[in-house]
BAFI-3210 file (N, C-alpha, C; in Angstrom, 3 decimals, decimal comma, padded with zeros to 6 digits):
// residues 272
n [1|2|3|4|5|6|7|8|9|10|11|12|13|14|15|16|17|18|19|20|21|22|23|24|25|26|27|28|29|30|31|32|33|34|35|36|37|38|39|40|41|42|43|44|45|46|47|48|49|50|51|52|53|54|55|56|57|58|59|60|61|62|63|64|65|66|67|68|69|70|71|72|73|74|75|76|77|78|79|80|81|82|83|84|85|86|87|88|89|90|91|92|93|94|95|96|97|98|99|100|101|102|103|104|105|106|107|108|109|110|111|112|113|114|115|116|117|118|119|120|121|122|123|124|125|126|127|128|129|130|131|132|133|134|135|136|137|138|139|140|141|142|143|144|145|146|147|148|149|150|151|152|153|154|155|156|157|158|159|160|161|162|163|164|165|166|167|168|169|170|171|172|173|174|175|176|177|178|179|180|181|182|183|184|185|186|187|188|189|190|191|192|193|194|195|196|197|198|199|200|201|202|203|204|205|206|207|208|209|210|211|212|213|214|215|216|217|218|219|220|221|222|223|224|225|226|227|228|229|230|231|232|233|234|235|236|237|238|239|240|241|242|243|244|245|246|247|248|249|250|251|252|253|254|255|256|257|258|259|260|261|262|263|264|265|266|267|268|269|270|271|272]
n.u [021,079|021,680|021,038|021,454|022,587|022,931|021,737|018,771|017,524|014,340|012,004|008,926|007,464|005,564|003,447|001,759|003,447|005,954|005,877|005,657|007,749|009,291|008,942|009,639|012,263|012,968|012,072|014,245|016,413|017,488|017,918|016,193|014,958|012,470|011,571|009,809|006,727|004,087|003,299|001,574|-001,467|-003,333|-006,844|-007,931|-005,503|-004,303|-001,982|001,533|005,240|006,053|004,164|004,892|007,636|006,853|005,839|008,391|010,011|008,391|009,274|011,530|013,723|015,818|014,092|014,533|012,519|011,511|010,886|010,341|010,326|010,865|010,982|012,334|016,074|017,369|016,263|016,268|018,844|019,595|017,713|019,351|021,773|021,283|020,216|022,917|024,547|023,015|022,734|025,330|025,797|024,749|022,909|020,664|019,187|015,814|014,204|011,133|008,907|006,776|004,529|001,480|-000,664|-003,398|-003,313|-004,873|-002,754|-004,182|-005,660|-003,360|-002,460|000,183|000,921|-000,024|001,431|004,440|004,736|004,466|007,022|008,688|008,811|009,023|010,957|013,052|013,586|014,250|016,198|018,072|017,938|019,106|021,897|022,547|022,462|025,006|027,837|027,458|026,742|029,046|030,560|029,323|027,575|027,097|025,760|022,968|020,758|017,575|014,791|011,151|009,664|009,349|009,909|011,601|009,205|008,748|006,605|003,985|001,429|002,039|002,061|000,220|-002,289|-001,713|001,018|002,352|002,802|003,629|006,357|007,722|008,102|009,670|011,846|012,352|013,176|014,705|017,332|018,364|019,572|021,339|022,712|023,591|025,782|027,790|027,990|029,202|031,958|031,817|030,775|028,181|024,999|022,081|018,820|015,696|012,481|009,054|005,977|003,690|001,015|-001,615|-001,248|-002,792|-003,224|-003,235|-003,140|-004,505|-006,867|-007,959|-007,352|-007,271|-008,828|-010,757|-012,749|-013,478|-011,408|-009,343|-009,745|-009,053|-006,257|-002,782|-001,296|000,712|002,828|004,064|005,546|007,251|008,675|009,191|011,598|013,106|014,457|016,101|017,447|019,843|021,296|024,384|025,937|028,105|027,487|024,711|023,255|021,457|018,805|015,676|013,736|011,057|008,123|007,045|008,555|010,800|010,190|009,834|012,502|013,270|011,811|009,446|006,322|003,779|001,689|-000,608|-001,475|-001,043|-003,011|-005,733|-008,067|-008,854|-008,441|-008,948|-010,081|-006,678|-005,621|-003,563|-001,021|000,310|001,994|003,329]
n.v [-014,426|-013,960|-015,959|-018,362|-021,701|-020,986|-021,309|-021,740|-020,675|-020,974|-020,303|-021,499|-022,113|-023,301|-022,476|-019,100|-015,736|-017,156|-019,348|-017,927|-016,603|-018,551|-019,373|-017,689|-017,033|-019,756|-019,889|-018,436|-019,795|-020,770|-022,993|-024,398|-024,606|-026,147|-025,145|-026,346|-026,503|-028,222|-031,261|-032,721|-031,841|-028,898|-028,135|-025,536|-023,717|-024,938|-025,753|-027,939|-029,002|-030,540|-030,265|-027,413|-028,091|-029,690|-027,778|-025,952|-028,082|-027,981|-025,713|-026,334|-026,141|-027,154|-028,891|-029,302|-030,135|-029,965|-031,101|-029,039|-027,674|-024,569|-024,205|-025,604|-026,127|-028,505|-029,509|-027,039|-027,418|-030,074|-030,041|-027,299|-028,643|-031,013|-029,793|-028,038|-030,230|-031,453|-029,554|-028,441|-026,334|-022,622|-020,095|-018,001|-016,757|-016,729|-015,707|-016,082|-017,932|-017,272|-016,304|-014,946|-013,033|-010,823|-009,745|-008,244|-007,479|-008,884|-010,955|-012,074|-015,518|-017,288|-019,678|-018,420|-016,073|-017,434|-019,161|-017,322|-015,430|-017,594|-018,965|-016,585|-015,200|-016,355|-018,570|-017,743|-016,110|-018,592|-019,841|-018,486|-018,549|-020,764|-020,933|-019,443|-020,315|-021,778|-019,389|-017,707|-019,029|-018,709|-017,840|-014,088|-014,122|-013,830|-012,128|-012,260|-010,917|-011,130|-008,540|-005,559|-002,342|-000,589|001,489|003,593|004,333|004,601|003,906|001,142|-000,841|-000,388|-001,771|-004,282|-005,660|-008,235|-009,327|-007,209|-006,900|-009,372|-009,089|-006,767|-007,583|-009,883|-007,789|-006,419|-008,567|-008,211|-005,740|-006,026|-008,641|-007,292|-005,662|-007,267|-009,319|-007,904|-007,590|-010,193|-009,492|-010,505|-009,765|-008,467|-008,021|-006,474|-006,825|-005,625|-005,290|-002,766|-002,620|-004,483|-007,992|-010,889|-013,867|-016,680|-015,794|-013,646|-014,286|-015,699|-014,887|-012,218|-010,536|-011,569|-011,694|-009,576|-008,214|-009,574|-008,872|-006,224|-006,132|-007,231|-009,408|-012,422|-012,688|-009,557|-009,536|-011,254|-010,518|-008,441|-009,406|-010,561|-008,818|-007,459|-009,351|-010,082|-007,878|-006,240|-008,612|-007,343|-004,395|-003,956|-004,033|-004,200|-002,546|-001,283|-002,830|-001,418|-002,893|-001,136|000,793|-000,426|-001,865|000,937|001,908|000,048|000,906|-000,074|000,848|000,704|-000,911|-002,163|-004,460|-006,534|-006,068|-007,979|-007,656|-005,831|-002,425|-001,652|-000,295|-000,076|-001,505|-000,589|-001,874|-003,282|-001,382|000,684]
n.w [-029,638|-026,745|-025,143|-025,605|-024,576|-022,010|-018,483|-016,962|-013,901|-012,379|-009,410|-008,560|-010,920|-012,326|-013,123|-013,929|-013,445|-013,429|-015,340|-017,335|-017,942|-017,807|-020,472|-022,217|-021,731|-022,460|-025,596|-026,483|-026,569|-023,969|-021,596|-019,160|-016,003|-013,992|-011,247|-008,642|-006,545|-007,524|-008,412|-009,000|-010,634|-009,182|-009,381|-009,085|-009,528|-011,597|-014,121|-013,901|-012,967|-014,654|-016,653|-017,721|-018,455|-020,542|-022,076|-022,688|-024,277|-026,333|-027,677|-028,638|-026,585|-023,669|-020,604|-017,521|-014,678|-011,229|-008,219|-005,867|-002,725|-001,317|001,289|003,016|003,304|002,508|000,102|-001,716|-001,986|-002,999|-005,775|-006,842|-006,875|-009,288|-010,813|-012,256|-012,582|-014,318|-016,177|-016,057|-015,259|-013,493|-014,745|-014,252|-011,949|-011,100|-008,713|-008,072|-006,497|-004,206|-001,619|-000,635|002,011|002,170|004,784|008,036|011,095|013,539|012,561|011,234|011,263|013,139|011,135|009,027|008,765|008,950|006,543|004,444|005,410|005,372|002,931|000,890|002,313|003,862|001,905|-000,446|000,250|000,560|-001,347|-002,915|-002,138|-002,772|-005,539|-005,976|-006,122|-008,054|-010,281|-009,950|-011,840|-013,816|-017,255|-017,778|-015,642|-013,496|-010,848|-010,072|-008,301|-007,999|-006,777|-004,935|-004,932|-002,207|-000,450|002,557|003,024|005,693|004,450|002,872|005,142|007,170|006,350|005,437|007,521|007,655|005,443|003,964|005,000|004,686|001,363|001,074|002,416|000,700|-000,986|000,249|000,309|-002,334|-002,561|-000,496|-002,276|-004,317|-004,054|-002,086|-003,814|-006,254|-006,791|-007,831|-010,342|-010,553|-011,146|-009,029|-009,218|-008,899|-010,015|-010,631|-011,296|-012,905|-012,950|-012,021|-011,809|-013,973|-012,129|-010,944|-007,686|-007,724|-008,974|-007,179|-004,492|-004,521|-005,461|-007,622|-010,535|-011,156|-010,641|-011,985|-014,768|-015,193|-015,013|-016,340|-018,874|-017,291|-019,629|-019,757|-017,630|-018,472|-020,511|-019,716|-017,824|-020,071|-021,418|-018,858|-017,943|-019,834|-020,328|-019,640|-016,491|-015,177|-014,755|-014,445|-011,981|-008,829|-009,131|-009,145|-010,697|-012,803|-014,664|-017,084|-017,134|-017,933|-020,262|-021,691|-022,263|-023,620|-026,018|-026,038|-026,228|-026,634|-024,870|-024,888|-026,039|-023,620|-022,011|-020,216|-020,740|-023,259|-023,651|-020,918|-017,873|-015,793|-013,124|-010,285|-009,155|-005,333|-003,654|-005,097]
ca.u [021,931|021,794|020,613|021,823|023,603|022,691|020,395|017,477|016,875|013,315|011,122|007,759|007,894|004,717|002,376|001,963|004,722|007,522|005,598|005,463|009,635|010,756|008,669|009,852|013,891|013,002|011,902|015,536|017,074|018,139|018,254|015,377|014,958|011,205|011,561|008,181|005,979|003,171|004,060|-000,226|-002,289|-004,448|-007,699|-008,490|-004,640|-004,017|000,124|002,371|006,534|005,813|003,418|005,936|008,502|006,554|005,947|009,816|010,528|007,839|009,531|013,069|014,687|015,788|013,776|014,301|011,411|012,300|009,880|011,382|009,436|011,931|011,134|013,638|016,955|018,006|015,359|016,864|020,555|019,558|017,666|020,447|022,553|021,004|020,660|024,112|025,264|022,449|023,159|026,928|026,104|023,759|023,424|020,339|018,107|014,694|013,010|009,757|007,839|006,281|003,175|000,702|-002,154|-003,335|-004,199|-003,827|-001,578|-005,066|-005,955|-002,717|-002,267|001,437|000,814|000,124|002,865|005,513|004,647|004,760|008,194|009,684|008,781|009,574|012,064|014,250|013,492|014,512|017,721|018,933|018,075|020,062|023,260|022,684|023,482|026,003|029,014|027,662|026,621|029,989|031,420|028,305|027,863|026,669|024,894|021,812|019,368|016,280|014,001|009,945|009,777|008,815|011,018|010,666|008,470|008,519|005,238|002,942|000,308|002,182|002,388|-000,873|-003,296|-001,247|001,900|003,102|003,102|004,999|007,884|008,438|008,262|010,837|013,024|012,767|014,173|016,284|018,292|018,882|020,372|022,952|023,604|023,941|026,889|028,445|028,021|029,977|033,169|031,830|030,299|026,702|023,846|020,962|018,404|014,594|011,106|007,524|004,315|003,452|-000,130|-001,954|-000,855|-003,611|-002,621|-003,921|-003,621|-005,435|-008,244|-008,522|-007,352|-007,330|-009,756|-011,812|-012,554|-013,486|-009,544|-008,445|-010,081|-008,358|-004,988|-002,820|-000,874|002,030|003,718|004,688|006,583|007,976|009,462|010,442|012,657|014,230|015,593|017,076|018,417|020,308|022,111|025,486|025,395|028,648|027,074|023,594|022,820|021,206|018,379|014,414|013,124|009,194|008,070|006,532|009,860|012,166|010,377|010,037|013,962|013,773|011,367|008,063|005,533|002,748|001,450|-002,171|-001,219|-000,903|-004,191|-006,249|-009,127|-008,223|-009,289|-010,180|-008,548|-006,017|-005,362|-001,502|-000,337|000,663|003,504|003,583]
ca.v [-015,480|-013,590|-016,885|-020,037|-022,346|-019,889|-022,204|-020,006|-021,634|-020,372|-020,971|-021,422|-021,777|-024,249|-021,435|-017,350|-015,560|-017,933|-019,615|-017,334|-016,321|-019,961|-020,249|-017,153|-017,485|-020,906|-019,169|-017,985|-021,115|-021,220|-023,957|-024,302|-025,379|-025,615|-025,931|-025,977|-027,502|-028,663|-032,178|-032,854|-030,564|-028,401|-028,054|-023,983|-023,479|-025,319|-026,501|-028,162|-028,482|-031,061|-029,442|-026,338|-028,902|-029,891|-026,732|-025,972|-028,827|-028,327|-024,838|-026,535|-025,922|-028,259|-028,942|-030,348|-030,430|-029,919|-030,807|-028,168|-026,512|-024,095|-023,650|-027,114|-026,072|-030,151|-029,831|-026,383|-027,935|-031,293|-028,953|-026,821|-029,783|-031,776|-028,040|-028,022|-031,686|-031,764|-028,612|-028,093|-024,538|-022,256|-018,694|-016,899|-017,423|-016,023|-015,842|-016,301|-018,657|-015,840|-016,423|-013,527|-013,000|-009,464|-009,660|-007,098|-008,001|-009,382|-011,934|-013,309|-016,408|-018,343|-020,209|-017,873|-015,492|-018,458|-019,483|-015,759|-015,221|-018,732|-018,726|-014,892|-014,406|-017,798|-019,588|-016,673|-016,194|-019,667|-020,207|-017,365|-019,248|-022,468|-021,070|-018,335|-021,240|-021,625|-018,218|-017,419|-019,674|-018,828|-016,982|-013,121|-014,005|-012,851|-013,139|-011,426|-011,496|-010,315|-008,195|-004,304|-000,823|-000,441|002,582|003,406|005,177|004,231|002,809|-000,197|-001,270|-000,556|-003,114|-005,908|-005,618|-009,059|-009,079|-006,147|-007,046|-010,050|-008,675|-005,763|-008,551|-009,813|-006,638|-005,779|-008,867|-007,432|-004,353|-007,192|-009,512|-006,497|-005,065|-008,372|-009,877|-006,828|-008,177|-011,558|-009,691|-011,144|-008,875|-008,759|-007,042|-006,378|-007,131|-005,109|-004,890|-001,443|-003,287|-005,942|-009,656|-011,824|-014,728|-017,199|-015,767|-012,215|-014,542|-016,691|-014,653|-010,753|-009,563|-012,020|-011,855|-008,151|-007,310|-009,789|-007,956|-004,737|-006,696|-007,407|-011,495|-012,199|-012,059|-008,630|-009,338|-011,957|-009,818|-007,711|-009,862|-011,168|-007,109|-007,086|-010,565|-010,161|-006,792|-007,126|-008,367|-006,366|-002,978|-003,595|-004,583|-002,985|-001,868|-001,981|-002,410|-001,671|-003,324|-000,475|001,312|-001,279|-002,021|001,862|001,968|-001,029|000,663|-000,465|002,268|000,330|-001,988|-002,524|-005,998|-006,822|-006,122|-009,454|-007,138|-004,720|-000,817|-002,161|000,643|-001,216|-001,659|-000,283|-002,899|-002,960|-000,963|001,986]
ca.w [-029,069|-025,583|-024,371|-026,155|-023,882|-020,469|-017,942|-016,121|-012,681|-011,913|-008,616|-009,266|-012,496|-012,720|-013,281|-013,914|-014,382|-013,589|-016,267|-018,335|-017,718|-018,523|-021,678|-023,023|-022,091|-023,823|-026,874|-026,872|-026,472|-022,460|-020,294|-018,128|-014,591|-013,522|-009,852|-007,560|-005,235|-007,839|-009,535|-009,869|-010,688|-008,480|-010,645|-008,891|-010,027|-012,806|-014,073|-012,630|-013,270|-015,525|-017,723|-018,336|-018,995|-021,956|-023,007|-022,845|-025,029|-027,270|-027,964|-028,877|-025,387|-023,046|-019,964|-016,117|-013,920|-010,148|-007,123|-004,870|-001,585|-001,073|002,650|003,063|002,303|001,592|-001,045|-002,186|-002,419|-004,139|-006,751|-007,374|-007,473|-009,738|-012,347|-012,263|-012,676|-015,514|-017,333|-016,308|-014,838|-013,807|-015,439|-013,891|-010,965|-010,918|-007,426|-008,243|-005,794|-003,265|-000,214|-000,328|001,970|002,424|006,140|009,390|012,229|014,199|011,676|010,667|012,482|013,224|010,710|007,887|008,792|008,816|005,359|003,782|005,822|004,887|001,371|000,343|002,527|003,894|000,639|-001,835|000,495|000,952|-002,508|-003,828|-001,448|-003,124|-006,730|-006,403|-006,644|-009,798|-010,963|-009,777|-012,588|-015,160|-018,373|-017,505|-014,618|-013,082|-009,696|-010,498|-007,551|-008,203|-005,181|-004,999|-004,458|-000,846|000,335|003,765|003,547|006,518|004,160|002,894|006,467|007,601|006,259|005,304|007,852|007,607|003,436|003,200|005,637|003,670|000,368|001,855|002,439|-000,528|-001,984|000,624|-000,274|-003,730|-002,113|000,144|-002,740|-005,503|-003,121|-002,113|-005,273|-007,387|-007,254|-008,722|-011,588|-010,918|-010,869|-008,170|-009,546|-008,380|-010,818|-009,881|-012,491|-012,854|-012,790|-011,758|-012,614|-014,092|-012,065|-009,568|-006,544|-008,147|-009,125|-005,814|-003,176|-003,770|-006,638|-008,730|-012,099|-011,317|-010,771|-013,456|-015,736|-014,514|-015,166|-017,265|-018,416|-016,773|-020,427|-019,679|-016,999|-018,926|-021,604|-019,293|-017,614|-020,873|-021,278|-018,031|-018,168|-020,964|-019,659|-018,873|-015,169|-014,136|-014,481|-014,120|-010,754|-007,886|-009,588|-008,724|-012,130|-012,853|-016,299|-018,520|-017,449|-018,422|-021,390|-022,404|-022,428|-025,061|-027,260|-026,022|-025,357|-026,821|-024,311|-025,033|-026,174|-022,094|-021,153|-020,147|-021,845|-024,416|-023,378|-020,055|-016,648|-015,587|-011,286|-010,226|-008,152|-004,266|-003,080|-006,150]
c.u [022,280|021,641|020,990|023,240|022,857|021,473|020,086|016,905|015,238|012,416|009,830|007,129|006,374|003,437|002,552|002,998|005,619|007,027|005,949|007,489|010,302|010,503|009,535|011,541|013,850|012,761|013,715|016,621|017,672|017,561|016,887|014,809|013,262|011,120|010,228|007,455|004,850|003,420|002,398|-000,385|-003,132|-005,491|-008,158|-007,173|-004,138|-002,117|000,506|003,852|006,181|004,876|003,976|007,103|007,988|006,505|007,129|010,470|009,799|008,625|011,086|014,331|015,139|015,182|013,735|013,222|011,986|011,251|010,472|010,999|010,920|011,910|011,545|014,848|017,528|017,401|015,456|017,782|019,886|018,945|018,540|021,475|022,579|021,076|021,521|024,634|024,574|023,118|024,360|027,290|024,762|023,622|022,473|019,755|017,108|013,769|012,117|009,253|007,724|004,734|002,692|-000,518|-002,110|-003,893|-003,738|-003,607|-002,841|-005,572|-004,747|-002,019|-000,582|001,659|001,278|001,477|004,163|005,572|005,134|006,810|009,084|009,827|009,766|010,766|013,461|013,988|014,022|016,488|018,698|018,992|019,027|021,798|023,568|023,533|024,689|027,115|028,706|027,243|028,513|030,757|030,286|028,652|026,725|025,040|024,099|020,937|018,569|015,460|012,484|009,609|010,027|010,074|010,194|010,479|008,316|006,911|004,079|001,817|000,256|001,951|001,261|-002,159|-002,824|000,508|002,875|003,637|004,387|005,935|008,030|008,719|009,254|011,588|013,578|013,845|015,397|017,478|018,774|019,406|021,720|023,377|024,051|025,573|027,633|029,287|028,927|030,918|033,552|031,352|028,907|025,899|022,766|020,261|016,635|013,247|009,590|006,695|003,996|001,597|-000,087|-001,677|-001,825|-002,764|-003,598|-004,277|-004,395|-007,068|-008,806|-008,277|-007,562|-008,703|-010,751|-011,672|-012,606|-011,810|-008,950|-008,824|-009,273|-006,667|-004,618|-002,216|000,295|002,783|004,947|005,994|007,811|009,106|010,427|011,828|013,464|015,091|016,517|017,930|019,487|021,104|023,132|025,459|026,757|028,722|025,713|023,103|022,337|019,653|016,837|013,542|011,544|009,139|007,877|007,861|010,858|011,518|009,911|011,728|014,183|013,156|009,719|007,629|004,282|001,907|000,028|-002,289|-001,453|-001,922|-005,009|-007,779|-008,785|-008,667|-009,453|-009,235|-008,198|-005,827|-003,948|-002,003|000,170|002,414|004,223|002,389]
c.v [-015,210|-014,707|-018,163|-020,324|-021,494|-021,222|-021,123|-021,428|-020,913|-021,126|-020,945|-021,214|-022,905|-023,597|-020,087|-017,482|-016,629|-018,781|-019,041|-016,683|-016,946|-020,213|-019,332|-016,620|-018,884|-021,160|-018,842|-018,640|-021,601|-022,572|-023,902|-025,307|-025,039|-026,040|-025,114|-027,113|-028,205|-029,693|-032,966|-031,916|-030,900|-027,809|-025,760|-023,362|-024,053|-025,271|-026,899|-027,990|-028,845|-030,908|-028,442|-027,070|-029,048|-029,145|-026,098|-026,236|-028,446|-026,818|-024,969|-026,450|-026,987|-027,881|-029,161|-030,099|-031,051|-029,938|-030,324|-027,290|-026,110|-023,255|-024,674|-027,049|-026,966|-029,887|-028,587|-026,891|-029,434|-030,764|-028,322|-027,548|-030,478|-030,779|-028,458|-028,866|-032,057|-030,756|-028,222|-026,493|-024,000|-020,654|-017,351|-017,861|-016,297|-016,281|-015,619|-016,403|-017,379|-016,760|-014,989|-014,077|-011,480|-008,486|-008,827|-008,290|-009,212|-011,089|-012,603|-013,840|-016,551|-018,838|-019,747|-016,716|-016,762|-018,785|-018,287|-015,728|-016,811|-019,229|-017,495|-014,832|-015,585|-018,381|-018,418|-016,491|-017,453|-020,297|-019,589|-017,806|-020,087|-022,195|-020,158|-019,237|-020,810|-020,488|-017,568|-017,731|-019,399|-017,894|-015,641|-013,521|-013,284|-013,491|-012,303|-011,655|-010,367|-009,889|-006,419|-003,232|-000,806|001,025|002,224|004,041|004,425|003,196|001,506|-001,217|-001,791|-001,576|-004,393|-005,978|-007,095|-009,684|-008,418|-006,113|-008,155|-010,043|-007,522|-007,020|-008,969|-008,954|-005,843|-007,058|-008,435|-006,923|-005,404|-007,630|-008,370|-005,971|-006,056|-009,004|-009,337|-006,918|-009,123|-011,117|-010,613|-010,227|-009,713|-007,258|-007,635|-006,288|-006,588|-004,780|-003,428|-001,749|-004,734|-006,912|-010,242|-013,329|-015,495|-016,914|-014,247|-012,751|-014,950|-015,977|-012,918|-010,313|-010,271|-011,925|-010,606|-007,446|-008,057|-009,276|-006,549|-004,847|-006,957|-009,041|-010,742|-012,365|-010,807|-008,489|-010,549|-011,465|-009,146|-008,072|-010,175|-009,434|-007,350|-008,493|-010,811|-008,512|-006,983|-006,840|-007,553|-005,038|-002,863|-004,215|-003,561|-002,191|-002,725|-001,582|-002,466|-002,442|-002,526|000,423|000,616|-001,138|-000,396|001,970|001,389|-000,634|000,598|-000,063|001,431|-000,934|-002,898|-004,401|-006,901|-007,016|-007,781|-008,550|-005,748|-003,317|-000,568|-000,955|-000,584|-000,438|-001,414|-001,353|-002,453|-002,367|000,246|003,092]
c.w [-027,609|-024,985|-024,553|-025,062|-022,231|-020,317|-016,826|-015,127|-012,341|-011,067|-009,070|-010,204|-013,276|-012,998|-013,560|-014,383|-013,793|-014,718|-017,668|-018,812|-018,347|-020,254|-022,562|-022,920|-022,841|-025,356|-027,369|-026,553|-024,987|-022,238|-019,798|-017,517|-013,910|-011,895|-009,260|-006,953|-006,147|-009,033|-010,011|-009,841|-009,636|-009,660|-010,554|-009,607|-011,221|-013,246|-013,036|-013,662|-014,672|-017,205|-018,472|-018,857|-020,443|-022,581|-023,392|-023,871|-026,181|-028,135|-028,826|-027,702|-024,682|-021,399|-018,885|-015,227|-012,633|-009,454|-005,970|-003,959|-000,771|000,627|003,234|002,529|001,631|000,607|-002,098|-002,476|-003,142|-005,443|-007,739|-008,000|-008,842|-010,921|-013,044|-012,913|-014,264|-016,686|-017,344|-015,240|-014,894|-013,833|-015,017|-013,007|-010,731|-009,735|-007,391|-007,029|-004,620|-002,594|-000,191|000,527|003,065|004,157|006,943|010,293|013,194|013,318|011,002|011,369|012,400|011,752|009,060|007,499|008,585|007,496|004,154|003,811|005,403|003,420|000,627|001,032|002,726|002,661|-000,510|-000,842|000,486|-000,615|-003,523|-003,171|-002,104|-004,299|-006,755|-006,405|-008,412|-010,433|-011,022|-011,222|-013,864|-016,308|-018,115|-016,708|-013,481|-011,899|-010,300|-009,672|-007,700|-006,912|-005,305|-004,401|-003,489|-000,964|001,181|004,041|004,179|005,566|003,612|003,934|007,393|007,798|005,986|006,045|007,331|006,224|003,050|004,186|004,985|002,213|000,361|001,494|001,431|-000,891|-000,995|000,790|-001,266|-003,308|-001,797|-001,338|-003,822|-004,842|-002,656|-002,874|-006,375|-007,511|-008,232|-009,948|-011,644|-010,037|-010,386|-008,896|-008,886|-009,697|-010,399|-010,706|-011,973|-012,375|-012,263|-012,376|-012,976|-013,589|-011,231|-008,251|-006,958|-008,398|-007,459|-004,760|-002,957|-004,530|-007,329|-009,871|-012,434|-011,426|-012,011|-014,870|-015,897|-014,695|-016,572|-017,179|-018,015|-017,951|-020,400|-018,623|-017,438|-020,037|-021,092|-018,677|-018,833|-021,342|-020,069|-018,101|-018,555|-021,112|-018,999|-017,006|-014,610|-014,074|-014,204|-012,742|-009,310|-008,121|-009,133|-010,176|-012,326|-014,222|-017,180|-018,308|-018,402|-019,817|-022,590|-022,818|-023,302|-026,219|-027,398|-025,624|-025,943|-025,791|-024,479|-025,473|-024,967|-021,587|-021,460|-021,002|-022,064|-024,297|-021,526|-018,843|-016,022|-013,762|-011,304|-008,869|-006,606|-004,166|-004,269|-006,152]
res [x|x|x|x|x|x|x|x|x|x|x|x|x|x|x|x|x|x|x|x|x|x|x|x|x|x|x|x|x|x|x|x|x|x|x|x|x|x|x|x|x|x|x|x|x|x|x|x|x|x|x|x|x|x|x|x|x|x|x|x|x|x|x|x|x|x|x|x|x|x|x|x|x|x|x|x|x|x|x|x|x|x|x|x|x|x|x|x|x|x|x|x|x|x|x|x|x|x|x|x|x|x|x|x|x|x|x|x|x|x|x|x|x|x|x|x|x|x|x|x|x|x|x|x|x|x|x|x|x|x|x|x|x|x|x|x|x|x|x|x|x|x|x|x|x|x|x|x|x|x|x|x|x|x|x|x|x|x|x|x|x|x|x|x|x|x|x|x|x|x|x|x|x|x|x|x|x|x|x|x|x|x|x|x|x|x|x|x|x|x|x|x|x|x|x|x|x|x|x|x|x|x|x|x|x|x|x|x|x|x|x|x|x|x|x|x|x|x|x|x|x|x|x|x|x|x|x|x|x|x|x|x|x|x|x|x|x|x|x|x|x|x|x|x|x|x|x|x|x|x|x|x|x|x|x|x|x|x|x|x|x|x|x|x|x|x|x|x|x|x|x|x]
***
């Protein structure tokens, strides 16, 4: 019952894991808010809000479906708004939606840097402004942003500089809002795959079918969030949680279930 009644705002929630996040706090009766930029489908990406909506409902949950490019804060605050006004309150927020591309400083244009940095970093902060009214007023409320324990070690830095200063950011909001936030009793906490994600941008932009093989689903990080979620938020906050950690603490040392093929060596992920 960790979840009945609680509404789970999640960005990019029309695919992967934020997909995979909403279906399975909707398994456990929350709320869920599918906010994102994809209201057709793209056929190389596949879902949109609307599609997870259904799957939501079809689970027994209740659903809203949000077209929300969270690098517009009007289109952040009418979003939030509308959560709110629908469900009464809102109880976690999962900063999903993220811009990767793994380029050096020479090759990444204006263009592509702006998108990375206004996504990951202005769109995860202004989004995390919008709900804290109402987390403020929620039931053991939670941010959760997917976004890596910083290492300063030279080689994050090196080949993909402009990645890993906005994925930093990311997580060095957590650090601000966990310390801010600790008065209100709402935990900022941090999300990082010990492995590779089988997701869209692993097929299309870093690895192929050769790395998604090497991966595992975004399930796992779906589970894992529903552990930390569901931790009371005025002691747990602050924290840069990996997944096979979190979910050894609950119990779960078996993971083999995870793998996108069963035996297969699995890829550790950027920034561990």
């Amino acid at each position: 019952m960790a979840y009945k009644g609680r509404t789970a705002f999640i960005t990019g929630a029309s695919r992967g894991i934020g997909r995979a996040i909403a279906l399975r706090l909707a398994r456990e009766g929350a709320n869920i808010v599918i906010a994102a930029k994809s209201v057709t489908e793209n056929p190389k990406l596949g879902g949109t809000i609307h599609s997870v909506a259904a799957e939501v409902e079809a689970l027994g949950a209740k659903a809203l479906a949000l077209p929300c490019d969270i690098r517009f804060e009007e289109q952040i605050q009418a979003a939030v708004d509308k959560a709110a006004e629908t469900f009464g309150s809102i109880d976690i927020l999962v900063n999903n939606a993220s811009a990767i591309s793994l380029t050096g400083t020479e090759q990444t244009e204006p263009k592509r840097y702006d998108l990375m940095h206004d996504i990951n970093v202005r769109g995860t902060f202004f989004m995390s402004r919008a709900c804290i009214p109402h987390l403020r007023k929620g039931t053991n409320p939670h941010i959760l942003n997917l976004s890596p324990p910083i290492d300063l070690s030279p080689k994050w830095f090196g080949n993909h500089l402009a990645y890993t200063m906005s994925k930093y950011n990311m997580s060095m909001i957590v650090l601000g809002l966990a310390e801010e936030l600790r008065k209100d009793r709402i935990a900022a906490n941090a999300l990082w795959p010990k492995t590779t994600i089988a997701t869209a941008a692993v097929q299309n932009l870093l690895g192929g079918e050769a790395l998604m093989k090497m991966s595992r689903t975004p399930e796992i990080l779906a589970d894992t969030a529903y552990y930390i979620l569901k931790r009371p938020s005025g002691s747990c906050t602050g924290n840069f949680f990996i997944d096979e950690q979190v979910l050894a603490e609950e119990g779960v040392t078996d993971l083999s279930g995870y793998s996108v093929v069963p035996g297969a060596p699995l890829y550790t992920d950027l920034f561990l």
